[in-house]
PDBQT receptor file of N, H, CA, C and O in Angstrom, charges set to zero:
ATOM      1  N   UNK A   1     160.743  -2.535  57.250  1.00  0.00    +0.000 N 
ATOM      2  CA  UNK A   1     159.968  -2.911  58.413  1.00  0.00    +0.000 C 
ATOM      3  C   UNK A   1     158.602  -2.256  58.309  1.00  0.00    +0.000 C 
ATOM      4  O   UNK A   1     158.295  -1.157  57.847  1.00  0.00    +0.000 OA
ATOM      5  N   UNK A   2     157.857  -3.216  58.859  1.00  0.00    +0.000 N 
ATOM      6  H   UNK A   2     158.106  -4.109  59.234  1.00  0.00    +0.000 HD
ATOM      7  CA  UNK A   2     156.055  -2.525  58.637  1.00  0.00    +0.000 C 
ATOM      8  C   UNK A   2     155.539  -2.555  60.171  1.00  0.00    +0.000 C 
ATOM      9  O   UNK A   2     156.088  -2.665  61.268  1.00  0.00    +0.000 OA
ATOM     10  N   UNK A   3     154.230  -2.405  59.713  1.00  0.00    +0.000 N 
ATOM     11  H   UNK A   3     153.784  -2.316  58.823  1.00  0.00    +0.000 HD
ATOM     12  CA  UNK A   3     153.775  -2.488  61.182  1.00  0.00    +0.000 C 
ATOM     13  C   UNK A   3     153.367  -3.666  61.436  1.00  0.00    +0.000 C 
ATOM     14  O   UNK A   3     152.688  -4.230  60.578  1.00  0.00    +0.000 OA
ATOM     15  N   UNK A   4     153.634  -4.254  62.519  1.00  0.00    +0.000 N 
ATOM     16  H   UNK A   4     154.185  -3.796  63.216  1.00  0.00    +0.000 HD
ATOM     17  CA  UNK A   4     153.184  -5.461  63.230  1.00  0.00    +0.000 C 
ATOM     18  C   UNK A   4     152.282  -5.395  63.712  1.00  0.00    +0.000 C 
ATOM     19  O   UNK A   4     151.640  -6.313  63.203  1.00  0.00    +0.000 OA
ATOM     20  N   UNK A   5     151.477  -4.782  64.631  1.00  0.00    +0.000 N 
ATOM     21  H   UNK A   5     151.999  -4.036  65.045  1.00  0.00    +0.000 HD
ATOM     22  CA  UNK A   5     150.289  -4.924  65.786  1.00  0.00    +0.000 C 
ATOM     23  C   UNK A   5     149.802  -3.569  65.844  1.00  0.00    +0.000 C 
ATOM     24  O   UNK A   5     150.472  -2.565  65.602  1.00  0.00    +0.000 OA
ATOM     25  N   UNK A   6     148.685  -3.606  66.156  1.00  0.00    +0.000 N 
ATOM     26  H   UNK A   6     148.141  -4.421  66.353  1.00  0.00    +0.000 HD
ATOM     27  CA  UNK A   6     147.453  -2.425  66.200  1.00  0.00    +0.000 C 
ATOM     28  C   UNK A   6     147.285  -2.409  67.871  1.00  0.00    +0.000 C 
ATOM     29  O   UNK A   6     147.344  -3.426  68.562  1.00  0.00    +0.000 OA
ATOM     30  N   UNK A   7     147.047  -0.952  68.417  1.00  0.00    +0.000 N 
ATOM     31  H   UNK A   7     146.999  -0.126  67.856  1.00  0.00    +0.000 HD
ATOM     32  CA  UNK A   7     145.732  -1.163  69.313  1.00  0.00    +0.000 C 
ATOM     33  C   UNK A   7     144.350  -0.304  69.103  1.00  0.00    +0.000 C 
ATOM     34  O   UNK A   7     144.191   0.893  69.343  1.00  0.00    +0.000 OA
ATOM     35  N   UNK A   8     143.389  -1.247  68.588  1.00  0.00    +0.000 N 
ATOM     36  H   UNK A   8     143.518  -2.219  68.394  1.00  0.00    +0.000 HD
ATOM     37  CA  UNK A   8     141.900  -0.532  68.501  1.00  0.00    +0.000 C 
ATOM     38  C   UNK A   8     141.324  -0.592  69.526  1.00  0.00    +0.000 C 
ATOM     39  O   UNK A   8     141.268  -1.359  70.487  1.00  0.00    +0.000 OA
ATOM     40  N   UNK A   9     140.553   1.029  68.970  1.00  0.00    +0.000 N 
ATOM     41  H   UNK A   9     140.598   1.651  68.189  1.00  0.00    +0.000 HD
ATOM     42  CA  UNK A   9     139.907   1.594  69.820  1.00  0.00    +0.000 C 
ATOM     43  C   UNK A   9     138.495   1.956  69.135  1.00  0.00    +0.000 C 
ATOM     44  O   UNK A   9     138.316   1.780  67.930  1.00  0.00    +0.000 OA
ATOM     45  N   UNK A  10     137.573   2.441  69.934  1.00  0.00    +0.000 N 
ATOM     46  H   UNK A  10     137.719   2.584  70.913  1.00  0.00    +0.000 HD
ATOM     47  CA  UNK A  10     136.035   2.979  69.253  1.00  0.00    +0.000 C 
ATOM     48  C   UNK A  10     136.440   4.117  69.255  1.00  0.00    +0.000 C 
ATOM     49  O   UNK A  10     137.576   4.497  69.538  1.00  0.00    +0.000 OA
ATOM     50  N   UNK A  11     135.345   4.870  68.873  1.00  0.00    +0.000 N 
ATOM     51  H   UNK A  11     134.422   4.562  68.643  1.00  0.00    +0.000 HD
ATOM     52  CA  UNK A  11     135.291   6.565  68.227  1.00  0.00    +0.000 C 
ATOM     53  C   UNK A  11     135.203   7.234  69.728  1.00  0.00    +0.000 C 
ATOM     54  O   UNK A  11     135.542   8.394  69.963  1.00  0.00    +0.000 OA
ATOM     55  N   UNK A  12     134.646   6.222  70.794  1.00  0.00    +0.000 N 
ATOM     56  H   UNK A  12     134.371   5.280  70.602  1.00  0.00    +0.000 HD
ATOM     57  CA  UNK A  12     134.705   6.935  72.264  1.00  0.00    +0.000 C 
ATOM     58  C   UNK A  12     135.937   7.291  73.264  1.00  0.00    +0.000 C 
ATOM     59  O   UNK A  12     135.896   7.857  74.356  1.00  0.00    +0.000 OA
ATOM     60  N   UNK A  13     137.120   6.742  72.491  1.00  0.00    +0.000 N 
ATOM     61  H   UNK A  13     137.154   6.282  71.604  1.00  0.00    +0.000 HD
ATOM     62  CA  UNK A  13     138.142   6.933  73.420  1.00  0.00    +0.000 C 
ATOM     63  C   UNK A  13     138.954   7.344  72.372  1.00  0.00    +0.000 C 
ATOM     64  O   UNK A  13     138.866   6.677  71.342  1.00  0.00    +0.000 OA
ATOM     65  N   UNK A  14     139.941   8.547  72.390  1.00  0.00    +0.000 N 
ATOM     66  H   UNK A  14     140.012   9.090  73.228  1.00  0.00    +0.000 HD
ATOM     67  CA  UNK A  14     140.670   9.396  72.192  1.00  0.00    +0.000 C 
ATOM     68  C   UNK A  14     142.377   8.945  72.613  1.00  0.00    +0.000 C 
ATOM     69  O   UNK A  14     142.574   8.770  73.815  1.00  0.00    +0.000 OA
ATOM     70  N   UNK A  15     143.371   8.793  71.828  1.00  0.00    +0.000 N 
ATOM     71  H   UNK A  15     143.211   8.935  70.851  1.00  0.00    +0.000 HD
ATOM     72  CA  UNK A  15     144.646   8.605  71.973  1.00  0.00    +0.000 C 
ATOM     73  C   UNK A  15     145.156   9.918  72.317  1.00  0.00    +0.000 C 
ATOM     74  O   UNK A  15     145.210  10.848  71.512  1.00  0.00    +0.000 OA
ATOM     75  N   UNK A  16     145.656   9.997  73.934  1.00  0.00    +0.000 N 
ATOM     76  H   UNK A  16     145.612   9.242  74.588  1.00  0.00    +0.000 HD
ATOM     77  CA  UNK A  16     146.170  11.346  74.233  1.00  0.00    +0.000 C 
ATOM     78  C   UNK A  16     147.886  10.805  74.403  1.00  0.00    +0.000 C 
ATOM     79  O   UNK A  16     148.652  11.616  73.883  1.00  0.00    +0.000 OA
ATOM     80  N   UNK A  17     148.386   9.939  74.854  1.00  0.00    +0.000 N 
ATOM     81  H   UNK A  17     147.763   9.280  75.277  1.00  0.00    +0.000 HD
ATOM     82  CA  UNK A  17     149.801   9.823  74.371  1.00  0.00    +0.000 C 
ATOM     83  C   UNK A  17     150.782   8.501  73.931  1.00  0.00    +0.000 C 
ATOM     84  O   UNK A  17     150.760   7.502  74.649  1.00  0.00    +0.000 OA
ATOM     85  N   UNK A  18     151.351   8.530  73.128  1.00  0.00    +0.000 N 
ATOM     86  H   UNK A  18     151.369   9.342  72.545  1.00  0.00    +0.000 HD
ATOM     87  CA  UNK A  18     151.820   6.822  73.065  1.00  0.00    +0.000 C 
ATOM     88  C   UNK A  18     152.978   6.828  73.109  1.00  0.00    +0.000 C 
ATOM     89  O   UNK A  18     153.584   7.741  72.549  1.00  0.00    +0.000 OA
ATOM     90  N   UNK A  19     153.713   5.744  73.834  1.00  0.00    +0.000 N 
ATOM     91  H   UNK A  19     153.221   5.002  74.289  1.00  0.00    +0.000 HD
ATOM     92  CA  UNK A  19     155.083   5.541  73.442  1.00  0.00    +0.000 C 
ATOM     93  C   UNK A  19     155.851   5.047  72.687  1.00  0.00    +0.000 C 
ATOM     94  O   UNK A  19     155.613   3.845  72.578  1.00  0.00    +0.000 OA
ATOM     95  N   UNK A  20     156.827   5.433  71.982  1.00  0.00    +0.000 N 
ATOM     96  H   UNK A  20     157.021   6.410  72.071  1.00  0.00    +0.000 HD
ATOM     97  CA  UNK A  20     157.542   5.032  70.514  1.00  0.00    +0.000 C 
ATOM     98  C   UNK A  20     158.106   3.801  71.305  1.00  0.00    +0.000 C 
ATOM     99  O   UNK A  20     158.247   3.631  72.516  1.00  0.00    +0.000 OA
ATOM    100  N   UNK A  21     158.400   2.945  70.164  1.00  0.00    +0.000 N 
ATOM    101  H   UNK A  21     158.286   3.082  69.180  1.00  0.00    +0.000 HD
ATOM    102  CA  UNK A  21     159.245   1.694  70.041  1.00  0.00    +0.000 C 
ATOM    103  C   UNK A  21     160.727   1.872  70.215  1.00  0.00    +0.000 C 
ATOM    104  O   UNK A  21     161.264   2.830  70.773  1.00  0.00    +0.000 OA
ATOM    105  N   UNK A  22     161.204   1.046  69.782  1.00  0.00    +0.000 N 
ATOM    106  H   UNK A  22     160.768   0.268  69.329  1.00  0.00    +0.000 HD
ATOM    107  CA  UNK A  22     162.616   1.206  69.517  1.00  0.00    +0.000 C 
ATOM    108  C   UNK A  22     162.831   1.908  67.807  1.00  0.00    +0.000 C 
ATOM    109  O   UNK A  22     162.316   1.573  66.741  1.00  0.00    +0.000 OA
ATOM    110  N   UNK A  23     163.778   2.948  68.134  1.00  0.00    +0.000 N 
ATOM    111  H   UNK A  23     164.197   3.221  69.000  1.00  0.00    +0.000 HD
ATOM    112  CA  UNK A  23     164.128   3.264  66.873  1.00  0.00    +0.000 C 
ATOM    113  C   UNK A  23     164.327   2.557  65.759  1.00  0.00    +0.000 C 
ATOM    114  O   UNK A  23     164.630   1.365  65.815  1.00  0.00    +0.000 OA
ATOM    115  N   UNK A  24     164.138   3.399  64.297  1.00  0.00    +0.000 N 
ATOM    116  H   UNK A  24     163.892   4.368  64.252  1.00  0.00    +0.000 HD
ATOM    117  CA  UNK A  24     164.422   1.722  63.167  1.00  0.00    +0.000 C 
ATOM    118  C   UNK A  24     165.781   1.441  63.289  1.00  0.00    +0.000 C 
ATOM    119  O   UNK A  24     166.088   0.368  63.809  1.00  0.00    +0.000 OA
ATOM    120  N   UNK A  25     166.801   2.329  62.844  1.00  0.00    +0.000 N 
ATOM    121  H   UNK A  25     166.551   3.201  62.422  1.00  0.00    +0.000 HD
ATOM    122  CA  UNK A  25     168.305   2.469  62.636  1.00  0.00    +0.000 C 
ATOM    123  C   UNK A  25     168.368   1.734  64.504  1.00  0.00    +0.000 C 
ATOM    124  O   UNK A  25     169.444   1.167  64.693  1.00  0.00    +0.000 OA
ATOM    125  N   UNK A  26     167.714   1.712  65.362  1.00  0.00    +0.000 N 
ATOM    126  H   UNK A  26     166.840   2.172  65.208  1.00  0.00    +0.000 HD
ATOM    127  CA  UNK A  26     168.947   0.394  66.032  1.00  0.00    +0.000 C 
ATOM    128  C   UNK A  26     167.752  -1.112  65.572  1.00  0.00    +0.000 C 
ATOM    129  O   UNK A  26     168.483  -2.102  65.576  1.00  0.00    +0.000 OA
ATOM    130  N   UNK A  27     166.739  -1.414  65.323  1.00  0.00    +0.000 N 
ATOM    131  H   UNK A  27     166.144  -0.610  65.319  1.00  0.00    +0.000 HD
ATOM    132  CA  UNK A  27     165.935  -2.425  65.149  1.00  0.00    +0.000 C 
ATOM    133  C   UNK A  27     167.618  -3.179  64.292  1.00  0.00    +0.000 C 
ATOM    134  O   UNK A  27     168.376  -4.078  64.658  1.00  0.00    +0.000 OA
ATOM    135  N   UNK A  28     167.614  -2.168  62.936  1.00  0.00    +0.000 N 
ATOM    136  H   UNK A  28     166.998  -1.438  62.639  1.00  0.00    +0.000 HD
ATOM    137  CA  UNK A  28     168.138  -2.836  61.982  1.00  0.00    +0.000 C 
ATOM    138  C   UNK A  28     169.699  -3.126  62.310  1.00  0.00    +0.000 C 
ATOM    139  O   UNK A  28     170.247  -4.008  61.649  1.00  0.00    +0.000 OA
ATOM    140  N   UNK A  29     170.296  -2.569  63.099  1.00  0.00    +0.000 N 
ATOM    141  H   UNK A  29     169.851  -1.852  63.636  1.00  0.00    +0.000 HD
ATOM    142  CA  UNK A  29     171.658  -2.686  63.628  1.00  0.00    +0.000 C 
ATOM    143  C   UNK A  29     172.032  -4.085  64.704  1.00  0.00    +0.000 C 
ATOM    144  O   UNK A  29     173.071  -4.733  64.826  1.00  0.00    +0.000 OA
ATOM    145  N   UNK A  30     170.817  -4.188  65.327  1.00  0.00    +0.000 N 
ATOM    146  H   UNK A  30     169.973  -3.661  65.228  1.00  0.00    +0.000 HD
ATOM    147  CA  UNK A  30     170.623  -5.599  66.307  1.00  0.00    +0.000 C 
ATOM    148  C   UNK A  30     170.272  -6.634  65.386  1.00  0.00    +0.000 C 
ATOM    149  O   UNK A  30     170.051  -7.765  65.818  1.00  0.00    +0.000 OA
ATOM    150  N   UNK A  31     170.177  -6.312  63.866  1.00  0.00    +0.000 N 
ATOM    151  H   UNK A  31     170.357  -5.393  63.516  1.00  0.00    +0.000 HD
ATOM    152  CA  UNK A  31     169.363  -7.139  62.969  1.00  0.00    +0.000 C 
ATOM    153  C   UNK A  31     168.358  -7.979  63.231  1.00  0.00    +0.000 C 
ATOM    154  O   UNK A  31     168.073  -8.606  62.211  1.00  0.00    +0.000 OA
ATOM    155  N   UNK A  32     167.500  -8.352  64.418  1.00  0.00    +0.000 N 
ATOM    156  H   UNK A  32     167.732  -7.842  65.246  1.00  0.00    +0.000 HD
ATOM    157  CA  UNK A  32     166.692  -9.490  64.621  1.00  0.00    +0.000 C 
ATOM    158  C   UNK A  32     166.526  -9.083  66.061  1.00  0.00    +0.000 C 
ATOM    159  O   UNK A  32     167.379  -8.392  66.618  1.00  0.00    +0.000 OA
ATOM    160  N   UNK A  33     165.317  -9.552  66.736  1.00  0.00    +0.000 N 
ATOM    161  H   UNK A  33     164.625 -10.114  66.283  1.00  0.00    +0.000 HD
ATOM    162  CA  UNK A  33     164.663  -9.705  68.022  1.00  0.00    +0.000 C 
ATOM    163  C   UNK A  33     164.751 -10.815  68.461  1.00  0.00    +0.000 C 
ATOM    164  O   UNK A  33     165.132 -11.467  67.489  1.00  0.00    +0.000 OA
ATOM    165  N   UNK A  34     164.619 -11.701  69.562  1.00  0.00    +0.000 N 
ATOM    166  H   UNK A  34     164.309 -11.171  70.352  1.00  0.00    +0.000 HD
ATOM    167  CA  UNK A  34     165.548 -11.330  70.773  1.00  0.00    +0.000 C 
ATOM    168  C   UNK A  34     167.113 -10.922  69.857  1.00  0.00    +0.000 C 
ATOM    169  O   UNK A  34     167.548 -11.087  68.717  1.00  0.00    +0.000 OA
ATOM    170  N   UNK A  35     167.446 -10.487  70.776  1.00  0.00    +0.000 N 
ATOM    171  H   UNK A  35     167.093 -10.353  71.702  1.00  0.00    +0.000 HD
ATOM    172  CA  UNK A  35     169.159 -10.106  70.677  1.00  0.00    +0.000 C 
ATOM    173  C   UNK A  35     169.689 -10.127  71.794  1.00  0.00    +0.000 C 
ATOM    174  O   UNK A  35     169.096 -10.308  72.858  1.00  0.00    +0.000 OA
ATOM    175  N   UNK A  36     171.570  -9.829  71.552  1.00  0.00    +0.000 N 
ATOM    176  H   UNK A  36     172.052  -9.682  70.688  1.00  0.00    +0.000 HD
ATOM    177  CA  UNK A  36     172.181  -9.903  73.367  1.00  0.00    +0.000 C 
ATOM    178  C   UNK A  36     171.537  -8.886  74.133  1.00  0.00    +0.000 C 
ATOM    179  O   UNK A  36     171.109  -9.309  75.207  1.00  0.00    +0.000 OA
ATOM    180  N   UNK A  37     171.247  -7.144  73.814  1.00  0.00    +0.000 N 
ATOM    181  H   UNK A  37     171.595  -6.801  72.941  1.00  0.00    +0.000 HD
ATOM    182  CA  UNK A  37     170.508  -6.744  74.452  1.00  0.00    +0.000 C 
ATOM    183  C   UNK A  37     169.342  -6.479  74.897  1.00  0.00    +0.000 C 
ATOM    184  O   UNK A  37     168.990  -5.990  75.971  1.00  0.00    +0.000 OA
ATOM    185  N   UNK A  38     168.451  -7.017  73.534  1.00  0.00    +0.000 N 
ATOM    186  H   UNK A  38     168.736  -7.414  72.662  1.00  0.00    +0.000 HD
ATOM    187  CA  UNK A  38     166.861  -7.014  74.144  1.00  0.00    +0.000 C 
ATOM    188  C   UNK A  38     166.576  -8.721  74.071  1.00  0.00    +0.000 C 
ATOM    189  O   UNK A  38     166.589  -9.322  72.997  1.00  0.00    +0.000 OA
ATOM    190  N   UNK A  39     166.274  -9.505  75.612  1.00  0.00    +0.000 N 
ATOM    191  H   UNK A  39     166.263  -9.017  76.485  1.00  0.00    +0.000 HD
ATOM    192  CA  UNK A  39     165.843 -10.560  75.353  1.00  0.00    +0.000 C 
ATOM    193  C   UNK A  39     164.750 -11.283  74.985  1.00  0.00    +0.000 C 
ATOM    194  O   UNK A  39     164.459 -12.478  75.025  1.00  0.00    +0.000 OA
ATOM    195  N   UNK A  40     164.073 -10.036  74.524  1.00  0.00    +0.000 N 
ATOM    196  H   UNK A  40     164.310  -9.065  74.492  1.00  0.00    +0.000 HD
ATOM    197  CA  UNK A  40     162.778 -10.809  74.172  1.00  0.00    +0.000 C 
ATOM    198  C   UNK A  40     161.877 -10.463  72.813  1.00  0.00    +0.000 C 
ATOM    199  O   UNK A  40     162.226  -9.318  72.524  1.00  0.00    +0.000 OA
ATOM    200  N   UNK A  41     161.023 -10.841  71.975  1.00  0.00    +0.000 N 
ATOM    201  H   UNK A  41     160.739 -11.771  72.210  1.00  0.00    +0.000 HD
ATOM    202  CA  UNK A  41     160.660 -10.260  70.575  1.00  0.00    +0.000 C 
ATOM    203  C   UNK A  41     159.799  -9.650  70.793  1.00  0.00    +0.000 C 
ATOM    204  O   UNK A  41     159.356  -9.114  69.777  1.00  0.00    +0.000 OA
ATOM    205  N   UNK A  42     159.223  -9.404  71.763  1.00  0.00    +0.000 N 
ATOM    206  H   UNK A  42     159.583  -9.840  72.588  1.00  0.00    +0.000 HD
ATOM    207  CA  UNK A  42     158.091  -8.495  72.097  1.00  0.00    +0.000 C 
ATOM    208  C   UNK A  42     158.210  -7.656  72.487  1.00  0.00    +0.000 C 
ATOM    209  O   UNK A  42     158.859  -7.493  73.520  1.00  0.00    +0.000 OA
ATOM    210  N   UNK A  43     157.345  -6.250  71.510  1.00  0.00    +0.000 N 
ATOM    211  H   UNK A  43     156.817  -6.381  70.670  1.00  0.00    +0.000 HD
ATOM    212  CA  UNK A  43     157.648  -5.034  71.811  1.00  0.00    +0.000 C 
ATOM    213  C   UNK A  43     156.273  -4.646  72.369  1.00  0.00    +0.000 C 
ATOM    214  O   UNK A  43     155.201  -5.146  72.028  1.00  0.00    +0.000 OA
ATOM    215  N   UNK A  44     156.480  -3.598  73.353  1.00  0.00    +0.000 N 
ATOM    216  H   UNK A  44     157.350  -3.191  73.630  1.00  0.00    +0.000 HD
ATOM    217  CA  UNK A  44     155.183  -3.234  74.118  1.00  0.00    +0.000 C 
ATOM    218  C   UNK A  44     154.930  -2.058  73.291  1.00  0.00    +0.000 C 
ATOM    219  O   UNK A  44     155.634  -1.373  72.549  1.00  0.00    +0.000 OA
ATOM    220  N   UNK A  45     153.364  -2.033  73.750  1.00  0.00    +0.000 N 
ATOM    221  H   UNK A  45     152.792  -2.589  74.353  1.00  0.00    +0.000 HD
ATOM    222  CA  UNK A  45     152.682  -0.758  72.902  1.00  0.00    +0.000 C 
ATOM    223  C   UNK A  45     152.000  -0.960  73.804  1.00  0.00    +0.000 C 
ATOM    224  O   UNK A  45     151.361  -1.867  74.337  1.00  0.00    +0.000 OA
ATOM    225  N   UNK A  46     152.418   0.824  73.977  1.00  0.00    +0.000 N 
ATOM    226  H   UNK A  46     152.937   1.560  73.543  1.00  0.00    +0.000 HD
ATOM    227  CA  UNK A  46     151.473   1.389  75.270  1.00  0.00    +0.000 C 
ATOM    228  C   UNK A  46     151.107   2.662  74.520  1.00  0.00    +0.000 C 
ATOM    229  O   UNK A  46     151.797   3.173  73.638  1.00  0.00    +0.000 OA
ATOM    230  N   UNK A  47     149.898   3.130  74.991  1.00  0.00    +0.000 N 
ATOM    231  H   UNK A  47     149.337   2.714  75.707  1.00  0.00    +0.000 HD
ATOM    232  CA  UNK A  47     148.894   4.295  74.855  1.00  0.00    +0.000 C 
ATOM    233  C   UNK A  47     147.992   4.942  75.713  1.00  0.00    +0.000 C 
ATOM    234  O   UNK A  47     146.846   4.534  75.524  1.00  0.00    +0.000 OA
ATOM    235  N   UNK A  48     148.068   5.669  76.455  1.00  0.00    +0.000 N 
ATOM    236  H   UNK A  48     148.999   6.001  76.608  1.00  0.00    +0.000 HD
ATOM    237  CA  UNK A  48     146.994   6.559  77.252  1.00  0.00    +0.000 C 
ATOM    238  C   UNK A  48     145.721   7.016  76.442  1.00  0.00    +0.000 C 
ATOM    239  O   UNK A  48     145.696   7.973  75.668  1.00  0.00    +0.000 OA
ATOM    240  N   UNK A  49     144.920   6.380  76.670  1.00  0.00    +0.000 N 
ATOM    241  H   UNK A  49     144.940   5.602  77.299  1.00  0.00    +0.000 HD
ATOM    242  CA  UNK A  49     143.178   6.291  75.917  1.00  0.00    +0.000 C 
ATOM    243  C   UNK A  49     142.414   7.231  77.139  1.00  0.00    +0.000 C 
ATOM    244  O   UNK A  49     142.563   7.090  78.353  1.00  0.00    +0.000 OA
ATOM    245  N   UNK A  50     141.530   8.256  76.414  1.00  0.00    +0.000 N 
ATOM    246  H   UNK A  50     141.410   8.370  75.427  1.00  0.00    +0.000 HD
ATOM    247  CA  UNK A  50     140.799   9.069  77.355  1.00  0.00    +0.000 C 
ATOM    248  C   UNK A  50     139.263   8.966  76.863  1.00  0.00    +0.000 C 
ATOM    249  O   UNK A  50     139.026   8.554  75.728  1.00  0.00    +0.000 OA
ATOM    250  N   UNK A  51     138.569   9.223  77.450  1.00  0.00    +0.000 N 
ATOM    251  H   UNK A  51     138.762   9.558  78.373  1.00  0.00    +0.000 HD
ATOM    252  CA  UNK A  51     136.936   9.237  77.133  1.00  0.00    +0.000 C 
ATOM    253  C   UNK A  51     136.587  10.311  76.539  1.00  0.00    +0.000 C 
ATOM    254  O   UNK A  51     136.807  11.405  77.057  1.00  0.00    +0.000 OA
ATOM    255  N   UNK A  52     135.883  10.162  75.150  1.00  0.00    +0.000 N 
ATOM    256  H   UNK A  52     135.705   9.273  74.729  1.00  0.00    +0.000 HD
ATOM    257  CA  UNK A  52     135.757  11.179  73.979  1.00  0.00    +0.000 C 
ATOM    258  C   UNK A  52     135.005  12.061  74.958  1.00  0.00    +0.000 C 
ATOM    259  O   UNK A  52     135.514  13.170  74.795  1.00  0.00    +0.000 OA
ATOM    260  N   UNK A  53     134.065  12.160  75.890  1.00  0.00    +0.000 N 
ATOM    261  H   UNK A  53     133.652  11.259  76.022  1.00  0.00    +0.000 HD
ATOM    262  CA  UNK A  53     133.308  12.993  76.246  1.00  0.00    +0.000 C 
ATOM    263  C   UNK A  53     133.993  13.552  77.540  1.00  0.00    +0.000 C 
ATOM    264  O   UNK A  53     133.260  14.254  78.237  1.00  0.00    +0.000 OA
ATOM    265  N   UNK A  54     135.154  13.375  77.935  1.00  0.00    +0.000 N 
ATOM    266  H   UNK A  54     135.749  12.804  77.369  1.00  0.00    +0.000 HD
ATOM    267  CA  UNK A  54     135.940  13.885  78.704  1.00  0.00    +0.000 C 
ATOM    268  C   UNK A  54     136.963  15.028  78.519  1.00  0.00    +0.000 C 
ATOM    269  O   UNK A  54     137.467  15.894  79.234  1.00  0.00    +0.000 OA
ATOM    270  N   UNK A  55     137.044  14.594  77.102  1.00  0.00    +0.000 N 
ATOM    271  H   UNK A  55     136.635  13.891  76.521  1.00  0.00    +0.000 HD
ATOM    272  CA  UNK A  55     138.070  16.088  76.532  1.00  0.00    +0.000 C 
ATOM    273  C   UNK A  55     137.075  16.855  75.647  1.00  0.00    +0.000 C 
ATOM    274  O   UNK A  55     137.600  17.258  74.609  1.00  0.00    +0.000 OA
ATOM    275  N   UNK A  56     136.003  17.109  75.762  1.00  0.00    +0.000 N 
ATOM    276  H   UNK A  56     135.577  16.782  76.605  1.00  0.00    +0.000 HD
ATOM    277  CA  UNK A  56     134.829  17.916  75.175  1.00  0.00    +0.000 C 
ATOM    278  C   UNK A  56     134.927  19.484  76.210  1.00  0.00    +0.000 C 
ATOM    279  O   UNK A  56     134.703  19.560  77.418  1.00  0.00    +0.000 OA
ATOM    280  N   UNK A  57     135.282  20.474  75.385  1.00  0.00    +0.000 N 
ATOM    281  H   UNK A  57     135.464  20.413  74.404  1.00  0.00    +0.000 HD
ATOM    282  CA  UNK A  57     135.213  21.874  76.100  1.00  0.00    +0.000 C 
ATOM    283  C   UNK A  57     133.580  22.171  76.899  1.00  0.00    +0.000 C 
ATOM    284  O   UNK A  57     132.558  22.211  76.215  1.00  0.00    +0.000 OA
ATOM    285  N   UNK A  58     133.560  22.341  78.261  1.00  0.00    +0.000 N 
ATOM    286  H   UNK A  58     134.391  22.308  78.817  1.00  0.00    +0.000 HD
ATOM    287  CA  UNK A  58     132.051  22.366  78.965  1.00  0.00    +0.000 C 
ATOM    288  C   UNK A  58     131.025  23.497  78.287  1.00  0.00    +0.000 C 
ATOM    289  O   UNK A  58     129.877  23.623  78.713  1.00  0.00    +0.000 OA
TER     290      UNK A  58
C-alpha cells in the first residue's frame, strides 16, 4: 500500500497535528474498501495547520 492523497500546504502554515488512518494490518485484513465495516472508500485526512508566524518565539 502507498500513499494515495496529499494535503499541501505553503511554507506559511506549519502541521501541528494529524490524524492516522486506519492501521495497515486491518486495511489488509478487510482486504478492500468499502467493506461490511467501513462503508465507504474514503478515508479522511485531517490536519491542524497553524500560521508559521504564530509559532515564532516573541
Amino acid at each position: 500500500m502507498g500513499t494515495v492523497d496529499y494535503i499541501w500546504h505553503t511554507g506559511e502554515l506549519i502541521p501541528v497535528k494529524v490524524l492516522d488512518t486506519l492501521p495497515v494490518d486491518v486495511l489488509r485484513r478487510n482486504a478492500s474498501l468499502p467493506s461490511e465495516r467501513w462503508g465507504s472508500d474514503h478515508l479522511a485526512l485531517v490536519c491542524e495547520l497553524a500560521f508559521a508566524d504564530d509559532c515564532k518565539e516573541p
